[in-house]
N, C-alpha and C positions, 0 to 999 in steps of 0.2 A: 336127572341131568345135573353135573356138575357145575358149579357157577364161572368155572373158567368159559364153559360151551354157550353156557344162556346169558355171559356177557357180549359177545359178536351178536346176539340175537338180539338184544335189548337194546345195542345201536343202532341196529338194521332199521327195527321198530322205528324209534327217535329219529331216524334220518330220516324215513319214510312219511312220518306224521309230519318232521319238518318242511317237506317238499310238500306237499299234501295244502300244510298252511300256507306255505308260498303262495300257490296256486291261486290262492283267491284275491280278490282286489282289497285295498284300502278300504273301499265305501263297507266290504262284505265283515272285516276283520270289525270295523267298526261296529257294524248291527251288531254281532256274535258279541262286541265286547259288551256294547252296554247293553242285551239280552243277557247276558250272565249276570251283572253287576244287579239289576230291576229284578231278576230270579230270585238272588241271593237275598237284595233288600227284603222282597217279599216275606221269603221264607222264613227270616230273620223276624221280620215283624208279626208273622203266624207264631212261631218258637216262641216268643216273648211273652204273646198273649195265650198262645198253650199255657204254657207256664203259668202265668198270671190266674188261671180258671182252674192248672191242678193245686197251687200254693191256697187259694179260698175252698177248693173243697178239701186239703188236708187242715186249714185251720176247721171251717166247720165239721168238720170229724173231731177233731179235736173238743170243741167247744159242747159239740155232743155227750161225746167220751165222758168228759169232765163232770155233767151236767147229771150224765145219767150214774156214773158214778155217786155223785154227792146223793141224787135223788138213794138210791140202794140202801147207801151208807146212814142216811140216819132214818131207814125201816127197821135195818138189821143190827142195827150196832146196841139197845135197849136188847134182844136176844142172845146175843155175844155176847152183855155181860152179865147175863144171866142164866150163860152156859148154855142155854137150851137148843143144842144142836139139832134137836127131830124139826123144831119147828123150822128152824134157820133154814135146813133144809130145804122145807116144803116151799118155804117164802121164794125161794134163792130159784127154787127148779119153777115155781109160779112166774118168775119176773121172766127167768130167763126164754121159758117157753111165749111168754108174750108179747117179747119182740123178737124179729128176725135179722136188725142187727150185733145181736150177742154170738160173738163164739164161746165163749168160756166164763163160766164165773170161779174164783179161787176167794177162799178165806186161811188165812194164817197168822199163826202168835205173833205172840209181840217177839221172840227169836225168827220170826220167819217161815216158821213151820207148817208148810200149808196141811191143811187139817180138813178140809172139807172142796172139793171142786164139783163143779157139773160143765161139763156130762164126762168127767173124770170118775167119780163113783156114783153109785148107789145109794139109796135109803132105805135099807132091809134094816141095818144093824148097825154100833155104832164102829163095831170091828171097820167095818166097808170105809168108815167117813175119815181113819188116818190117814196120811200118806206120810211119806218120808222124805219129798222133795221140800228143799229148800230155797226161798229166794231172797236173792242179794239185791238188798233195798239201801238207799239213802240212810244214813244214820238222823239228819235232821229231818224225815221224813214226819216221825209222830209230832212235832210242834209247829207243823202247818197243816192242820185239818182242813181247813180251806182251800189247802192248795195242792190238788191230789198231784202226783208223777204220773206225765202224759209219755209215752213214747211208743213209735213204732217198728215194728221188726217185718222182716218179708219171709213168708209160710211156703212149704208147697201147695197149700191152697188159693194164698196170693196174700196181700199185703195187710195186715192186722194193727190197729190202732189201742195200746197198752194202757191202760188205767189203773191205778196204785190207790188208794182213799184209804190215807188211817183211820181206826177207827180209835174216839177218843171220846168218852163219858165220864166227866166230872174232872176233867186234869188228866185221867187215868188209862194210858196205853194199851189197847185191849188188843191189838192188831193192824191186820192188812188186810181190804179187800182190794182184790184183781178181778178187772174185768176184759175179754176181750172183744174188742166193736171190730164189725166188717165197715170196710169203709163204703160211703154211699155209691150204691149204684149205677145212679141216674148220672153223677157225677163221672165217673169212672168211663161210664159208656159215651158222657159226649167229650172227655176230652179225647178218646181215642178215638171219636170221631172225628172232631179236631186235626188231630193229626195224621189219619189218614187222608184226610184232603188236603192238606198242606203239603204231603209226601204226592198226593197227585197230581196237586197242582204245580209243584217243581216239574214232575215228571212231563205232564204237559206241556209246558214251557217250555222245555228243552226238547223234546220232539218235535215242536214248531219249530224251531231255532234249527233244529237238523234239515226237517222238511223245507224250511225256508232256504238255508243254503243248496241245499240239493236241487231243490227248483231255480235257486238264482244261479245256480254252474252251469246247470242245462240247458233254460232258458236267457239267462241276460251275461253271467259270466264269459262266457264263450264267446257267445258273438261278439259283446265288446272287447276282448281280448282281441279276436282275431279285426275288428275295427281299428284299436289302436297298432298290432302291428302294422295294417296297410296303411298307416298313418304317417306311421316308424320310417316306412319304405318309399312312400311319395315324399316326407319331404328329405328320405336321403338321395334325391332323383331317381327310383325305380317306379320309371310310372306305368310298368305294367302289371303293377302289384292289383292283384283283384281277389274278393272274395264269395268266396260259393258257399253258402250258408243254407238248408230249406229253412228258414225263419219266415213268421209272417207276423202280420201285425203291425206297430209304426216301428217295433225295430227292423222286419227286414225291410219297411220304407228307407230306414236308414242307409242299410247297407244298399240298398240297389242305387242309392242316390250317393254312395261312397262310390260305385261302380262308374256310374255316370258321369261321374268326376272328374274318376280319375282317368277314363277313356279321352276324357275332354281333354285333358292336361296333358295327357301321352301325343292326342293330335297338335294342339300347340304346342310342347314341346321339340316335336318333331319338322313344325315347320320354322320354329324360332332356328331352330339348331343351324335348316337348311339358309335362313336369311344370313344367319350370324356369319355362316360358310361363306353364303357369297360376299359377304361384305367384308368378310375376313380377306377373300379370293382378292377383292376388288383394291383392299387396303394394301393387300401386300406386291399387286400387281403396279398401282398407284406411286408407291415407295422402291420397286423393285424398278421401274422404267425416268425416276427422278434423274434428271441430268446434275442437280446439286448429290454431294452423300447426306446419308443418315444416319444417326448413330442415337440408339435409346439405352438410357440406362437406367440402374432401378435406382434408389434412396442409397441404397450401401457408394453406388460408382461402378457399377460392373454391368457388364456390357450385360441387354437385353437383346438388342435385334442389330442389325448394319446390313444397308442395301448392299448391292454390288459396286454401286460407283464408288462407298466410302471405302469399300475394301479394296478397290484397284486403285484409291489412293493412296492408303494406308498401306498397300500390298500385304493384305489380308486375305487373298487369292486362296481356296483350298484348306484353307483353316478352320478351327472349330474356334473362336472365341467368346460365344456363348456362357455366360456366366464367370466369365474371369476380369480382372480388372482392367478399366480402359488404359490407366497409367502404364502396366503393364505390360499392354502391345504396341503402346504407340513407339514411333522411333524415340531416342531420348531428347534430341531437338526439340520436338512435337510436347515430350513430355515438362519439359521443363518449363518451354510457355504456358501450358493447358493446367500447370500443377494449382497455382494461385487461384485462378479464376474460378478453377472447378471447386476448390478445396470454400471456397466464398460461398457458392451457392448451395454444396452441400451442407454447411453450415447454418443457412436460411441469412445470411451477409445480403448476398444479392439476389435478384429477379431473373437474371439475364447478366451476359460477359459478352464483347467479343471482342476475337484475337486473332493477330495477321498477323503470319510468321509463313518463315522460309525453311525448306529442307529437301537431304535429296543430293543426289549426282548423278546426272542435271539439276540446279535447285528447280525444285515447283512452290509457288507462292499462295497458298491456302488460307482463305477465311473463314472461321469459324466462330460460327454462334453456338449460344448454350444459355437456353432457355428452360427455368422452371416448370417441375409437370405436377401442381396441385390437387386436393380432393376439392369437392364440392363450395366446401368452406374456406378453401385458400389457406388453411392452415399448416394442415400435415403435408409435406413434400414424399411424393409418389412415386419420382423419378426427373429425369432431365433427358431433354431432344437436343440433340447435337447436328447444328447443320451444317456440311463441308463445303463449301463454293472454293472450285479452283480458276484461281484468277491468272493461271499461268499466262494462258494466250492473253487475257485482260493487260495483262502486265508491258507484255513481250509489245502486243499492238499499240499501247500507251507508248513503249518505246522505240517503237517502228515510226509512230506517226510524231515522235520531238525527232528526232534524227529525219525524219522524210522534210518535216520542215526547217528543222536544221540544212539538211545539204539542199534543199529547194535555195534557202536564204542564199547561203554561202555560192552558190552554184547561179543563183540571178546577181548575187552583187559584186562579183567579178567582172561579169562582161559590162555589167551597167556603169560600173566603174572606168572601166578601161572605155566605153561609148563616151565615158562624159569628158574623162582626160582630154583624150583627142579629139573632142569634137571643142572642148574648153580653149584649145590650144589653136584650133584652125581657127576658130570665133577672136582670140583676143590676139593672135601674133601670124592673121591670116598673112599682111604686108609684108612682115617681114622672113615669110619662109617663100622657099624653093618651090618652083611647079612639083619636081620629083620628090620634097616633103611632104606636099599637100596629098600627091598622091597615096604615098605608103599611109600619111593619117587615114588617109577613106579608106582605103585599100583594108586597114587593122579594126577601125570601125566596123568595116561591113562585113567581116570575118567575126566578128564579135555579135554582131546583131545576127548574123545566120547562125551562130552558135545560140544565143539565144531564141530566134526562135525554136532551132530546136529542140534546147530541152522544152520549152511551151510547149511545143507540139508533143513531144515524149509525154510530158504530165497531163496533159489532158488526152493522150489516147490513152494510158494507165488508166484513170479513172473514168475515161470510158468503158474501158474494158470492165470495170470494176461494181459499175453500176447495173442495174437492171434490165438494161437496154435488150429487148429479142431481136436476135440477128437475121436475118433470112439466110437458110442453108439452102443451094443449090448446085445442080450438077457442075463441076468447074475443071476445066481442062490444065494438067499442072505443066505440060512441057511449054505453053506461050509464057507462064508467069516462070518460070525458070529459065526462059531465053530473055525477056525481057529484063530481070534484075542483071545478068549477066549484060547485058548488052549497057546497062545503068554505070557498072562500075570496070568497064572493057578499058578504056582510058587511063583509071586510076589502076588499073593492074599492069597498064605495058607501061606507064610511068614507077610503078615500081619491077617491073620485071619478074611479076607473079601470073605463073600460067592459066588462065579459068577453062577451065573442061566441063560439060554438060554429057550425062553418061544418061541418056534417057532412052528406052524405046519408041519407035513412032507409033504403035499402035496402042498405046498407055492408055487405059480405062482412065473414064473422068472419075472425081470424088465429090462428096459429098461436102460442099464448103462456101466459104467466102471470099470471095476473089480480091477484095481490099485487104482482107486481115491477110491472107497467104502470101501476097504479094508483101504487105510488112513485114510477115516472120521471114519471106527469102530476104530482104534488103539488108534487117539487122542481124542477121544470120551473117551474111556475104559480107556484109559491110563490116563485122566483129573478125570473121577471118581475115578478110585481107590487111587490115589494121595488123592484125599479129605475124602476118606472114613474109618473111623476108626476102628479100628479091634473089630470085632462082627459085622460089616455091611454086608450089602447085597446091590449086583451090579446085576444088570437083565434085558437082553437083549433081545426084544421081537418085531415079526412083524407079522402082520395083515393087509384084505385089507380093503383098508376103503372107503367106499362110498360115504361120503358128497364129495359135488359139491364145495363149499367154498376155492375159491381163497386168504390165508392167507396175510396180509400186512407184507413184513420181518420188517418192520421198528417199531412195535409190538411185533415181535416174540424173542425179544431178551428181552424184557422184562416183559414177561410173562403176558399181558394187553391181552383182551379179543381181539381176531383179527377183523382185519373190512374184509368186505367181500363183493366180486362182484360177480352180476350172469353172469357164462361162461356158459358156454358146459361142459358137462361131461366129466370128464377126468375120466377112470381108474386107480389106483394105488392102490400102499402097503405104509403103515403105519410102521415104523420105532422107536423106543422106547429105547432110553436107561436110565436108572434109578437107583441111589443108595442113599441109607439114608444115606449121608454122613453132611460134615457140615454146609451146605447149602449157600447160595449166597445172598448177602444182596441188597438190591432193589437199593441202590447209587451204587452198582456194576454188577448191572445187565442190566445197561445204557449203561457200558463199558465194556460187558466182550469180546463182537466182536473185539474190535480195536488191533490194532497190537502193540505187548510189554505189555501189560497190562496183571499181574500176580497178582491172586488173593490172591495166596499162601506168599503174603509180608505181609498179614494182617495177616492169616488165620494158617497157619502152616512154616514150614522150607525148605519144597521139592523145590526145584529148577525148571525153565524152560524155556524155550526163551520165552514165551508171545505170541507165533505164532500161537499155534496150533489150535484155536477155528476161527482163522480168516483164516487158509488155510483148516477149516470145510467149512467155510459160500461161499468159493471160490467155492472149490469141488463141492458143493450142486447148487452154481449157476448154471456152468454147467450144471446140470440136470435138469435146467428150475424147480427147489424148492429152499425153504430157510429152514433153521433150526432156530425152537424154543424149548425154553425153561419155565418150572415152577418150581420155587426154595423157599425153606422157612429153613430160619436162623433155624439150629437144626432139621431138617425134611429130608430136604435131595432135590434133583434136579432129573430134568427129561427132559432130551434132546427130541425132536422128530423131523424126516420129513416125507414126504410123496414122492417115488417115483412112475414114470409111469410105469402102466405095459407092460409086451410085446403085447398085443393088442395092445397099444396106437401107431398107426404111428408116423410118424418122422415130419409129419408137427403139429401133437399137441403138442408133447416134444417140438418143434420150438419152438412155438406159446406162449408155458408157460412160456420158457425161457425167448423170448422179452419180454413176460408182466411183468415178474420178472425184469427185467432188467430194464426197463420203470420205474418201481415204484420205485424201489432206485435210478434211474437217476434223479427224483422229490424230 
């Protein structure tokens, strides 16, 4: 295999042994480490003390060596120099055969020449006892008799301990004896005992340490593995994370009681979720039916939520504003008030702003708060609640009711004025005036006092109408109350030479009503036409039932604008008509001719009258669950009508028309 090929393979390896180590836990790497590090110590401190037991048996070899050397050396060194090789000989093969540490004994000259060995030669002759090997010895060797050359060399028989002993009689250099010692046995055999158990007991170790992880993968590794992923997975909200494990014992206690858990936490979960729903349902149903607007935003300024109301103030209708900034959508009016106050509390300035501003064509007059939305601690700002209160109508009614008491004043301090003039004037110059002065005084007085009570009477049936009062609706026959108002103002029409016509059938279904209030609405009906109607006119009074279904908008019907219309249910009714060619109603005043005070006769002609009487029409008529409209053209003349229920009609449809009447001008 080339090493280009058993490179790919040797990372395979490496990656595999990497994944391999992965696998196992923190606690597991740890055992394994400090099981390695305790192996190693061990082994280390066996190695040392090996050691320590071969170093004492190579000195005591040594010290043997030495020993039994010097012992040799001064038997045979008195033979040596005295030449007598046969004996040297015998002594040399005597010693050596009587111990079984000897391998070899050598003698040689003082050149080195060994001369004699066992069991290298013989003792036949003296031919046998040359040799020709030489050995390379220390030169300072002959002037330390005492201190032989120890060393050792390793044989193929095994390792051999070297002995050297000069031999030295009288000063006089005679040689070298060589000895060679086997090293001790007993020594030998236990340090490699030694060390076979040192080599086992690693072994050991480490095969516990295998066996040990392999039982901790199988048995504990796993499961807690798959324990902490379902751990992993409940708390990243999947609480149907479970594990099937066959373990027994207190671990799978464990895990069955991880199951139990986490089934528990799946059923709370799922009913929190359903609570949080309704409550969400209920908040946004809550916020979504608020007659003020709403408007939430986060810490940045940008819009989080807005009801419907804020949005059909803001005409936010159909839009996504969702995450974009309030500055942004508001009109720039809106923004330029809202810019400071906001920019305060997003800064943590203020707690709370609020701001009354106008905008709009029509203006609408909008108040708005904006109120801090804190954490727990009041510190960090979370967002801000914006509340819209449209104070339009507020407004408009604040200035309904200074002008209602305005033209009340202005409208009582006229005639009370004019009572007191001439009543001042008959009191203090009664003597000296004319019977026919006295009279025009009274005469102008009591023209002024029936003016005034009239409008009293006008203002307090206004706020009767106005108040709470239940009316009693009952069957009521319209053709007497329409001959009767006519028969009322029959005088004042042939003094002005205004024709009155009553166009009614005689078999006319009764309605459903009040015969004081109808009888009101014919009077100041009658009485507003022929006021405007010029002599040669024609005033004509007519009712009919009328069948379309069409629910009129009143907010339309005052200005003659073609009506919008919703499909209801059928209501029965009678059609209501009154009509004169008189001098008709100009369109900028036919905006206004409902509102209270407002007299048309300031442009129009000279007749006088509170301004009341078309607005305690439109009151009356509520009541009966209808409105009253109108079609007028400058020089043509006007045409009042409504539509009431007839006596068929039960009391919960009259209800029902009434609320929806009610409803509609309440928008």
């Amino acid at each position: 295999m080339t090493s280009s090929s058993a490179s790919p393979a040797l990372r395979q390896w490496w990656q595999r042994l990497v994944r391999w180590w992965a696998e196992f836990s923190l606690q597991t790497k740890l055992l394994a480490a400090a099981t390695l590090v305790v192996s190693l110590m061990m082994t280390g401190i066996t190695f040392f003390a090996l050691n320590g037991i071969q170093a004492d048996v190579r000195m005591s070899d040594t010290r043997f060596a030495r020993d039994l050397g010097l012992l040799l050396s001064a038997n045979v060194t008195p033979l040596v120099e005295k030449g007598n090789d046969r004996e040297l000989a015998d002594v040399a093969e005597r010693f050596w055969k009587s111990s079984r540490s000897l391998r070899y004994i050598f003698f040689a000259d003082p050149d080195g020449v060994i001369y004699l060995g066992i069991p290298i030669s013989g003792t036949s002759g003296s031919s046998e006892l040359l040799l020709s090997r030489k050995l390379e010895l220390p030169a300072d060797l002959a002037r330390r008799p005492q201190n032989p050359l120890i060393r050792q060399h390793l044989t193929p028989d095994g390792q051999v301990t070297d002995v050297f002993v000069p031999l030295v009689s009288g000063g006089r250099y005679l040689g070298v004896l060589a000895l060679g010692i086997n090293p001790n046995e007993a020594a030998l055999a236990s340090a490699a005992l030694s060390r076979e158990i040192t080599v086992a007991v690693f072994i050991s170790i480490w095969v516990l340490v295998i066996l040990g992880a392999v039982f901790n993968a199988l048995t504990i590794t796993q499961p807690v593995k798959e324990l902490l992923r379902g751990v992993r997975s409940i708390a990243g909200g999947d609480f149907e994370a479970r594990i099937a494990l066959p373990v027994g014992g207190e671990l799978g206690e464990l895990l069955d009681g991880f199951n139990d858990m986490a089934s528990q936490l799946e059923a709370y979960n799922e009913a929190n979720i359903e609570e949080l729903t309704a409550a969400q349902v209920k908040q946004q149903s809550l916020i979504a039916t608020m007659a003020d607007g709403a408007v939430l935003l986060d810490s940045e300024g940008q819009v989080v939520l807005a009801n419907p109301t804020a949005r059909r103030l803001f005409r936010w209708e159909g839009r996504n504003i969702e995450g974009t900034s309030l500055m942004a959508e508001l009109p720039e009016a809106l923004a330029v008030d809202l810019q400071t106050p906001l920019e305060s509390l997003l800064e943590n300035e203020k707690d709370s702003s609020d701001v009354r501003c106008s905008f709009g064509e029509p203006a609408r007059t909008l108040r708005i708060v904006l109120q801090s939305v804190r954490d727990a601690s009041g510190e960090t700002l979370k967002g801000i609640a914006v509340t819209v209160q449209d104070l339009t109508r507020e407004v408009e009614l604040n200035a309904a009711q200074s002008r209602f008491i305005s033209n009340v004043s202005h409208e009582l301090r006229t005639p009370l004025f004019n009572i007191k003039s001439y009543v001042e004037t008959l009191h203090d110059l009664g003597d000296q005036l004319s019977e026919e002065e006295k009279q025009e005084f009274l005469a102008i007085a009591n023209a002024e006092t029936d003016r005034l009570t009239r409008l009293v009477n006008d203002v307090l049936d206004l706020s009767r109408l106005e108040s709470d009062r239940a009316w009693v609706m009952e069957p009521v026959e319209l053709r007497p109350a329409m001959e009767q108002t006519l028969r009322n103002y029959r005088l004042n029409a042939d003094d002005k030479g205004v024709g009155l016509e009553l166009d009614v059938e005689d078999n006319l279904p009764p309605v459903l009503g009040n015969w004081d209030l109808l009888l009101q609405v014919f009077d100041n009906l009658v009485g507003n036409a022929l006021k405007f109607t010029a002599s040669g006119g024609q005033l004509c009074l007519r009712a009919y039932p009328w069948p379309d279904t069409c629910q009129l908008d009143p907010s339309t019907a005052a200005t003659g604008e073609n009506p919008t219309c919703a499909l209801t249910a059928p209501l029965p009714k009678l059609r209501v008509e009154i009509a004169d060619t008189g001098s008709g109603i100009s369109r900028e005043d036919q905006e206004r001719i409902f509102e209270r005070f407002f007299r048309v006769e300031n442009a129009v002609h000279t007749e006088v009258g509170t301004g009341l009487g078309l607005s305690i029409v439109r009151g009356i008529l509520e009541k009966h669950g209808t409105s009253v409209r109108m079609a007028s053209e400058l020089g043509v003349g006007t045409t009042f009508w409504f539509d009431l229920p007839l006596e068929d009609a039960d009391g919960d449809e009259l209800r029902v028309a009434a609320e929806r009447l009610s409803a509609r001008q309440a928008n």
